[in-house]
N, C-alpha and C positions, 0 to 999 in steps of 0.2 A: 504494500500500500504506500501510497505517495502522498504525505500529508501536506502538501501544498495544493493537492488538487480538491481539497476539502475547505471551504470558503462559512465565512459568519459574519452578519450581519447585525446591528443593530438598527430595531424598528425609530429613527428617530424623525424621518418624514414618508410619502406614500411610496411606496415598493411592490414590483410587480415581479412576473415571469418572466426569464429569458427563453424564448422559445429554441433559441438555439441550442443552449445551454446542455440539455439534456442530460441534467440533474436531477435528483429527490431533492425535496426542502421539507424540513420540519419547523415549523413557524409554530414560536411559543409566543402565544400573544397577553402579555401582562392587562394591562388598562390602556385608555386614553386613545379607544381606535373607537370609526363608526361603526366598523364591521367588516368582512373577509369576504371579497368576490370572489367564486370560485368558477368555473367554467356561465358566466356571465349572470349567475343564483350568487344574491350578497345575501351573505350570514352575518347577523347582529348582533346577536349572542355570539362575539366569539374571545370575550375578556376570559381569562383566568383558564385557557385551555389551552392543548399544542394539535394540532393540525399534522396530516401524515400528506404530503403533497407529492405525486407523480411528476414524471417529467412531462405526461400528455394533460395535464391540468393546466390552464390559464387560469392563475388565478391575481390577484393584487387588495394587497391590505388599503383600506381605507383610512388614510391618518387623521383626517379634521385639520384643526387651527394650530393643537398645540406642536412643539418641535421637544419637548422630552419623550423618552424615551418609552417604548412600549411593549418591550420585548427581545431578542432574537429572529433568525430566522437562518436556518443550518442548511446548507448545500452539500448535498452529498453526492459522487461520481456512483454509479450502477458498481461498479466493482469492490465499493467501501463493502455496499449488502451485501454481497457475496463474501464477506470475509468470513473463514469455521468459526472466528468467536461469537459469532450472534445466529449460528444454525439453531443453536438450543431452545432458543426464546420464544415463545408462542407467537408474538408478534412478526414473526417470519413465517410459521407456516399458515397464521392466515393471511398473507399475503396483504398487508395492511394497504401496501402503494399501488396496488391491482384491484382495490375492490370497489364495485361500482358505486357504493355508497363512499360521503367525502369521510374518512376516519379523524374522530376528535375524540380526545379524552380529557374530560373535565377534572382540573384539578383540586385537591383538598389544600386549606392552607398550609401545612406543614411539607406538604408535597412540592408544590407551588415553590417554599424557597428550595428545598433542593435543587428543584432543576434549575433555577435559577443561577445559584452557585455554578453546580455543573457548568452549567453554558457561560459562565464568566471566564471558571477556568480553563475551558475550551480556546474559548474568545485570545487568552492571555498566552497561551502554547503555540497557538496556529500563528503567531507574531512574531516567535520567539527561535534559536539555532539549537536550546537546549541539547543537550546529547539522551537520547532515549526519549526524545516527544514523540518516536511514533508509537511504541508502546503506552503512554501517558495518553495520546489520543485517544485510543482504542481500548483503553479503560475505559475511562470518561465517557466514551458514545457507548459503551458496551451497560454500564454505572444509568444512565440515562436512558437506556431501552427495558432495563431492568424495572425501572419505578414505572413507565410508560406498560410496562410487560402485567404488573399485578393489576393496572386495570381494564386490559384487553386481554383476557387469557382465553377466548374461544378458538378451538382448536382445528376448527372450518371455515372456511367461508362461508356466511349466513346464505341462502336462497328460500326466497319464497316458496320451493319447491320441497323443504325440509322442514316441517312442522316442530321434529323435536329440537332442532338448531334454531326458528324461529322465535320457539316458545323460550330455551336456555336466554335468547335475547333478549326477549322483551323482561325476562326476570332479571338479566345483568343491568338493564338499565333499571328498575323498578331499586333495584341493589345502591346502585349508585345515586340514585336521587333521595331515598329513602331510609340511608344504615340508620342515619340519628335517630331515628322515630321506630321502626322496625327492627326488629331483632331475630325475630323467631320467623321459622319457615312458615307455619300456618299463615302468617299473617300475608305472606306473600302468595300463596297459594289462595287462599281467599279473591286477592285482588284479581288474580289472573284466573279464576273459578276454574281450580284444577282443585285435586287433592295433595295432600304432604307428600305422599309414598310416589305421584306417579312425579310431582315436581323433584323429589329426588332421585327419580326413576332418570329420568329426561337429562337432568345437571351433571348425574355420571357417567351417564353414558357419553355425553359431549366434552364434558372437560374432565374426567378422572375423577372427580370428588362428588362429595353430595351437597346439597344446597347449603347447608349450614356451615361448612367448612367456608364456602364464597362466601355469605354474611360477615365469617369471621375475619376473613383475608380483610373484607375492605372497611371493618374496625380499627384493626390493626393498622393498616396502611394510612 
């Protein structure tokens, strides 16, 4: 890997796609945007989340008036992903930068400064002749897919044609809008008018665990 051909940006005015480019971008967007156009669909809601962006994506942040800062935004070459240290990661094999839907994961505040750090110290290496930055690189993005990894852990690509991979979805999001209030499987089960047994039916078979372990992961997390 060639850590100059890995690029970072700070959102500090409006920023778009280079279609030449034919890069991924991971656009962490902190506050102070109007929102994230992504193939010509602007997203409003897109404070306090990171964005999984393809190289066939046009997309451009929308900055407003202010010129502080408002984020990152990670340029990665097709051959970074391919590198063995991130085969392991669920967020590889569903294919996050291939899937027809745009991939965001909204972040918790304690999560939020992590990656933030990360991306600083990203920021601060890719600058720098250090001896052993490219190992230090590939921590750090490897470190950053890892937090990104606990809350995308579906182990398929979702399709409408997959009920139980539909269903594991709509309970991951139901997970993530809802840990603080929700706790227990029933209550999730409820919402999604299945039962306990068959919601952990469905959760293991798709991601290895049973639903309460997921409740638990994204307590923890």
């Amino acid at each position: 890997m060639n850590p100059t051909s890995i690029k970072i940006s700070r959102i500090t005015d409006e920023i778009h796609s280079d279609s030449a480019a034919e890069t991924y971008a991971v656009c962490w967007v902190k506050d102070k945007v109007e929102g994230l156009e992504i193939n010509d669909k602007v997203y409003y809601d897109a404070a306090n989340a990171v964005f999984f962006l393809a190289p066939d994506h046009r997309w451009r942040i929308l900055k407003g008036k202010t010129t502080a800062s408002s984020g990152y935004v990670l340029y990665l070459p097709r051959k970074v992903m391919d590198h063995p240290i991130f085969k392991n990661l669920h967020i590889s094999e569903i294919r996050l930068f291939n899937s027809e839907d745009i991939p965001k994961i909204t972040l918790t505040p304690g999560i939020e400064i992590r990656i933030q750090a990360i991306l600083e110290m990203l920021d601060e290496l890719l600058s720098t002749q250090l001896k052993h930055r490219e190992e230090a690189i590939l921590s750090l993005l490897n470190t950053l897919f890892v937090y990104c990894d606990g809350k995308c852990n579906i182990k398929s690509v979702i399709s409408q044609n997959n009920s139980k991979s539909t269903l594991v979805y709509r309970f991951k999001k139901l997970v993530n809008r809802q840990f603080d209030e929700y706790h227990e499987v029933g209550d999730y089960a409820k919402t999604l008018n299945i039962s306990d047994k068959y919601l952990n039916t469905c959760t293991k078979e798709i991601l290895g665990v049973n639903a309460k372990n997921l409740i638990d992961e994204q307590l923890t997390m």
